[in-house]
C-alpha positions, 0 to 999 in steps of 0.5 A: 487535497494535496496532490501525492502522486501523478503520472500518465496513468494515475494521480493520487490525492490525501486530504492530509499528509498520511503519517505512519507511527511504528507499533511497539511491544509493550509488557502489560499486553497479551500474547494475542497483543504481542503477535499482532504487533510482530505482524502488523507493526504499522500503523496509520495514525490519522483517518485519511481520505484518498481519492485515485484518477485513473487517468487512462479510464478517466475514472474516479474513486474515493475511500478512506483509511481509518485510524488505526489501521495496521500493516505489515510495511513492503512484502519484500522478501529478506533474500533481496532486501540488499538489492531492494531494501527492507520491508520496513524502510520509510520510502516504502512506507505509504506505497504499502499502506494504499496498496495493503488497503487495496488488496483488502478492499478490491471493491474500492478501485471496481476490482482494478488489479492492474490500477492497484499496481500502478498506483503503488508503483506511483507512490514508490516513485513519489516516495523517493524510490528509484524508477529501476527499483520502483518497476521491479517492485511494480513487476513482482507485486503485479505478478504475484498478484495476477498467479497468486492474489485474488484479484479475479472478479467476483472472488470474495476476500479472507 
């Protein structure tokens, strides 16, 4: 396993380097295909393990990544791309992938909305990402997710 990010509240660990590949629009593919593609443009290349600690609950958990999965990169906002930078910009790349996997399987860190966030900030800060854009990026995802995310307990995903 290779140790991807740690601080005081979580470690996280791959079994592999995770790669990205960028999905392209190609002629022969159907509209379906196509608006696919504009929306989710990423794509994890390899299967991939992870395992998370949290290390305040002193608790493990483990799931994997297929390959082939598809996202949509950073949910930035156009308006503060000049401030944060773009939805599509490498250092966001992973942070994202775990994080979009998260909120698509909440049952994969026991419905932790908080673990979720501190983990993607994590992978930010691993990733390169400054600690002022790293915690407003924390900031705004922990609450878009707590007013508008469906991270309460027992609600099903869509």
């Amino acid at each position: 396993m290779i140790d991807w990010a740690c601080n005081k509240d979580v470690l996280i660990t791959f079994d592999r380097e995770p790669v990205v590949m960028v999905r392209v629009i190609k002629p022969e593919m159907s509209p379906l295909e196509k608006r696919s593609v504009i929306k989710y443009p990423f794509c994890c290349k390899k299967q991939l393990k992870v395992m998370v600690f949290d290390n305040q609950k002193l608790k493990q958990y483990f799931f994997d990544i297929k390959e082939g999965y598809c996202f949509d990169g950073a949910s930035i906002p156009r308006f503060f791309w000049r401030v944060i930078g773009s939805n599509t910009d490498n250092q966001f790349l992973i942070p994202a992938l775990i994080h979009d996997v998260l909120c698509e399987n909440h049952q994969y860190i026991d419905n932790d909305r908080e673990l979720s966030s501190k983990i993607f900030r994590a992978l930010l800060l691993a990733s390169g990402v400054s600690e002022l854009k790293a915690n407003i990026m924390y900031s705004a995802v922990d609450l878009y997710q707590s007013v508008c995310g469906k991270w309460r307990k027992g609600e099903e995903n869509e």
